[in-house]
Steps between C-alpha positions, in 0.01 A plus 500: 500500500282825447340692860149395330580120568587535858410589823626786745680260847666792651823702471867464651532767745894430642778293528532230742887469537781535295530200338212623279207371638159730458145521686206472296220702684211296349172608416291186618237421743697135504875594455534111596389410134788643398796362707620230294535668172718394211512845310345839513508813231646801580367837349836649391482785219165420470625120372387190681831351560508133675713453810549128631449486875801286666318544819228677714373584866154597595585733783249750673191400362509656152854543428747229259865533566594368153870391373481502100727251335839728346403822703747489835660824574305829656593690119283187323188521765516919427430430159151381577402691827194657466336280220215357412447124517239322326420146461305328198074501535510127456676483821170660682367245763142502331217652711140418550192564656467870502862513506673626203795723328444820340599409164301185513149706462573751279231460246267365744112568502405670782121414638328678786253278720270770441554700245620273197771455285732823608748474229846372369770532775796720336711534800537507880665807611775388796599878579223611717429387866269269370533307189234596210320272188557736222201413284363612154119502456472636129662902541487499890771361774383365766735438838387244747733407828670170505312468791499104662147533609408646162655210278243204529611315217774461239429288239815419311353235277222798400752763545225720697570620888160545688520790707231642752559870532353766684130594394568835232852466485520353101189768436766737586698475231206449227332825607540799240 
């Protein structure tokens, strides 16, 4: 399974006890989706590596105490401690609305209500305070904020998101 087929769920930050169980610290809005799962990927070496699950506990809102099938001594559970786990995108509970995953509108057309077609969506930048549309209009980039009163629209059967942005702010980034 390659990175590029899968989805970030979260990372196993310690050991539960010493019979080698592990907690998942999952990166969900709905860690419930994920309570009953068969298998999961583990980023070891920069390898996907499957581990069974022979159990799990949703404990403290976000965090899965997980026993994997053949791992059951503290030595085994230090061997993955610290990792990344990852689960594949098929397993996604699908969005809609004006709900939707990153990777999902990559590509996307993005149209202002009133200033036209804005561009092709090439990104959205998670690393700031507020997440940004990267966008290409021709030579220019053009950064709007994911912004919930901005997004009017997405369109996946169009592939365009509708946006309503400040008055100026796209002229920003087409002046010379």
């Amino acid at each position: 399974m390659r990175k590029e087929d899968c989805f970030y769920l979260g990372k196993i930050v310690r050991k539960h006890s010493f019979k080698g169980e592990v907690v998942i610290k999952l990166d969900t809005d709905e860690p419930e989706l994920y309570q009953e799962m068969e298998s999961i990927f583990v980023d070891l070496g920069n390898n996907l590596i499957p581990f069974f699950i022979e159990k799990s506990l949703l404990q403290k809102g976000n965090q899965l105490r997980v026993q994997f099938e053949d791992m059951y001594s503290e030595e085994e559970a230090d061997s993955v401690l610290k990792s990344d786990v990852y689960l594949p995108l098929d397993l996604l509970p699908k969005l809609s609305g004006n709900k939707f995953y990153f990777h999902e509108v990559i590509g996307f057309k993005i149209v202002d209500v009133n200033f036209g077609l804005v561009g092709t969506l090439d990104g959205i930048n998670d690393k700031t305070a507020q997440p940004l549309f990267e966008i290409t209009n021709g030579d220019n980039e053009i950064f709007i904020p994911m912004i919930d009163d901005f997004i009017k629209k997405v369109d996946r059967e169009n592939q365009t998101i509708e946006v309503e942005t400040p008055n100026g702010l796209i002229e920003l980034y087409l002046e010379d």
